[in-house]
Structures are given as C-alpha cells and as structure tokens.
C-alpha positions in Angstrom: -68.3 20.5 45.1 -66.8 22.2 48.2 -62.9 22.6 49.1 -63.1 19.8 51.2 -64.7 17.1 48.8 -62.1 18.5 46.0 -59.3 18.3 49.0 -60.7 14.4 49.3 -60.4 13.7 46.0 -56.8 15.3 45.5 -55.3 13.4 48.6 -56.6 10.4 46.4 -54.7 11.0 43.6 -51.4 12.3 44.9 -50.5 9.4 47.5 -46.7 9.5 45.6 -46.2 13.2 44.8 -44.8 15.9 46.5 -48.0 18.3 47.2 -47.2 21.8 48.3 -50.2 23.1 50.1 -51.5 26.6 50.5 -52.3 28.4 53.4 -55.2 28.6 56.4 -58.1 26.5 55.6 -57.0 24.7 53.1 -54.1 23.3 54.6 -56.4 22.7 57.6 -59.0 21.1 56.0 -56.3 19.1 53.8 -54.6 17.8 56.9 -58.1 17.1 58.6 -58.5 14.4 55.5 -55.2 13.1 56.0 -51.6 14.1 56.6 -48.6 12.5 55.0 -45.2 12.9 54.3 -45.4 14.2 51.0 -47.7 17.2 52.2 -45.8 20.1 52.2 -48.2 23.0 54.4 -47.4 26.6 53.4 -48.7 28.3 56.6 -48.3 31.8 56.7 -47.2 32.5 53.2 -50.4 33.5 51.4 -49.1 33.4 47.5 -45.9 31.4 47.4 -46.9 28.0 46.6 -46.0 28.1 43.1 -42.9 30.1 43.8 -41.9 26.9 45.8 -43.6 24.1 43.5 -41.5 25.8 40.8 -38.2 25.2 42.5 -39.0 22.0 43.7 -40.0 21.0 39.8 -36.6 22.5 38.9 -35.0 20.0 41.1 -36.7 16.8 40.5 -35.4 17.3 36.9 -33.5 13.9 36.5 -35.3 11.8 38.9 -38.2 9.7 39.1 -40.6 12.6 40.8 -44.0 12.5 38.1 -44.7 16.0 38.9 -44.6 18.4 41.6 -48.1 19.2 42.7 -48.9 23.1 43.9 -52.4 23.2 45.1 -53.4 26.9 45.5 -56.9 28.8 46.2 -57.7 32.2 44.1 -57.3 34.2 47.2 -53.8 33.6 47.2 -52.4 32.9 43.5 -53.7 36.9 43.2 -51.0 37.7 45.9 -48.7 36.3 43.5 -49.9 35.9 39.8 -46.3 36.5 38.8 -45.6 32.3 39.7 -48.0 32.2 36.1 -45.2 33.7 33.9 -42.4 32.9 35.7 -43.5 29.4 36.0 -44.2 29.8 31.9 -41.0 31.2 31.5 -38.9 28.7 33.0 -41.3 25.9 31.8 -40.3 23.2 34.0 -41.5 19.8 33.1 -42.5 18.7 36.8 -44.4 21.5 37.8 -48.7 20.9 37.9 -50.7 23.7 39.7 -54.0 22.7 40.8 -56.4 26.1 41.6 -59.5 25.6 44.0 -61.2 28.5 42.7 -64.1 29.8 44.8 -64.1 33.2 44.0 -63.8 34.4 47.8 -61.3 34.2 50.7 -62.6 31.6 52.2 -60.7 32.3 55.3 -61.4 35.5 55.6 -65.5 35.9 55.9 -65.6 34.5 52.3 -65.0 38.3 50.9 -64.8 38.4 47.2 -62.2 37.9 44.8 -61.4 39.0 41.5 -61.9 35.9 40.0 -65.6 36.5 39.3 -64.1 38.8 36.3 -60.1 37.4 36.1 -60.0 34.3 34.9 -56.6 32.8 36.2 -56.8 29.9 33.9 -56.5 32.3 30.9 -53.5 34.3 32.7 -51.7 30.9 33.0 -52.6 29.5 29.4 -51.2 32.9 28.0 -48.0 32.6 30.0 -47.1 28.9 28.5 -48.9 26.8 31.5 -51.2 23.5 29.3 -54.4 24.2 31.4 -57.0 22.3 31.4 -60.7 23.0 33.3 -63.0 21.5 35.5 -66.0 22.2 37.8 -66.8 17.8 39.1 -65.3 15.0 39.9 -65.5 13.4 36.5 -64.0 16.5 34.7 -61.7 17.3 37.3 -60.3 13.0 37.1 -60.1 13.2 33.8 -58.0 16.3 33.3 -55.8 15.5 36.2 -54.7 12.5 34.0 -53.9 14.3 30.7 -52.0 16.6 32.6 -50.3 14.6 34.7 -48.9 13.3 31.4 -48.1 16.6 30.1 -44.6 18.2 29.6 -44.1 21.4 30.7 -46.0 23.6 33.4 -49.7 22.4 33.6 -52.5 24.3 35.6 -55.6 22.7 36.0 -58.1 25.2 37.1 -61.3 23.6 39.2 -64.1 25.7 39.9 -65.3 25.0 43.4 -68.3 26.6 46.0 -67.4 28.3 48.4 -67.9 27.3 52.1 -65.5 25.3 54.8 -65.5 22.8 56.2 -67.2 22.7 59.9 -65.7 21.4 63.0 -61.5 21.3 61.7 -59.4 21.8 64.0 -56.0 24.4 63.6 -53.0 22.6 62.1 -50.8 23.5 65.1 -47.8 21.0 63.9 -44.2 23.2 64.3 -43.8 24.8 60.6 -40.3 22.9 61.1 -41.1 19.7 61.7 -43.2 19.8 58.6 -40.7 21.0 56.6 -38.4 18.1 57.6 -40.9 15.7 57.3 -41.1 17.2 53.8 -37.7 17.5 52.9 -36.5 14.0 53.9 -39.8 12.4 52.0 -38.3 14.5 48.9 -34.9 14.0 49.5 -35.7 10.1 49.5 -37.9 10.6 46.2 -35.2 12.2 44.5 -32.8 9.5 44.7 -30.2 11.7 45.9 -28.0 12.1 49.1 -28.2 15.1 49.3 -30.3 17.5 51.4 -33.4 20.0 49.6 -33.9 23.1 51.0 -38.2 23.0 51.0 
C-alpha cells in the first residue's frame, strides 16, 4: 500500500477525531482525498506533530474527544523522536500516533531514512507508547481498533511503499485559516467555551 491508499483509509476512520497532519506531501495528498474541519495541516514544521497531538491530548482530558490522532511519516518523527518519550512520559490517555513509514523522504527525491535499521515502533514501545504494527489494510483496521480503545499513548506503526501520489495539487490554503478552521472544530468538540490555541 502507498501513502495515498493508507491516507484513504485513515480519512475513513477519523471522520470525528481531531487529525493533526504532517508536512508536504502528506498533507497534500491527505487534503487531495478530502479536507475537513477536523484536519489540522502542519505545513512547514517537519517534526512537530506529536509535540502538538500531545498537547491537544492533554486538553481533551475531561471531554468527549476519543483520541487525538497525530499522523506522522519517518522522515519527520526522526526530526523529533523526543515526542516518543515525552509523549511516554506524560502518558496522556488521548494521544494515538499513526506512522506512515516508507523508509525515504518521500518529498524530497525519496532519499533514505534511518528507518531501514531504526525501528521507531521499538523507540516508542520502550518509552511507554502501546504500539501495535501493520503493513495492509486488514492489519492496519484491526489495530487501529484495539488502540483506539487503549489508555495511554498508542503508536501504531504501518509500513508503507514508498512513492506519491501523481497529479496533487499544493495545499495553498492560508496556514491561518486552517488553524481556525481547526481550532473552532476542537473548541466545539471539547464542550468548552473557551478558545484552544492549535
């Protein structure tokens, strides 16, 4: 399966969660297969989805938010690995992170990554993340239920090909008009008045 079939698949499943998207392609091809509310595109910011997921699991403590889905690619969680132990650390409930793991920089000429030899689901499982593994549809359905039931910081890493998707255009929305789409789809979810800083 390729990023965009995986990216299908995950818009399937998170029609009602808050879904904090990484950089370049995959926010492109992400918003190519639809773009909601509850899509929260980090353009620019290679590495700090889970740095954001983690706060936004932190404050959906107390409401009726399920989880708060980080969807990262290899590329980037190895600009930031230190989300794994922080995110362990502070072990919120709400937090899922969902790794695309092609072993390249897909954006970037598909150059390698470490994860031919790192294996980021092993970082994360050592650091207090319940991870679970997948590499197909079936696998990656089934473990996306178990963890969405989970307590605690879950990490389900899915092993994808590399390769992009052809012919999507550049998601050229204003970085703040997402982020108040965002933030006022949260704010609602949370059951609160008040604003969220996203």
């Amino acid at each position: 399966m390729r990023r965009y079939q995986a990216l299908q698949l995950i818009n399937e499943l998170t029609a009602d969660l808050p879904l904090v998207v990484t950089c370049a392609a995959t926010s492109r091809e992400l918003a190519a297969v639809e773009t909601r509310d509850n899509h929260f595109y980090v353009l620019d910011s290679m590495g700090l989805v889970g740095s954001i997921a983690t706060g936004l699991a932190i404050a959906a403590k107390g409401s009726d938010v399920q989880k708060v889905i980080g969807l990262e690619g290899d590329g980037s969680l190895f600009m930031n690995p230190n989300v794994l132990p922080t995110g362990g650390f502070l072990s919120p409930n709400r937090l899922f992170l969902i790794l695309l793991d092609n072993q390249v920089y897909g954006s970037t000429a598909d150059i390698p990554t470490y994860a031919d030899r790192v294996d980021l689901g092993a970082i994360a499982e050592a650091s207090g993340w319940t991870v679970g593994r997948a590499d197909d549809e079936a696998s990656f359905r089934s473990e996306y239920a178990r963890l969405l039931n989970t307590a605690g910081p879950t990490f389900l890493h899915m092993r994808i090909e590399p390769g992009n998707a052809t012919d999507v255009p550049k998601l050229l929305v204003d970085p703040v008009t997402i982020t108040n789409r965002f933030q006022a789809w949260f704010t609602h979810r949370l059951g609160q008045g008040t604003e969220v800083n996203a």
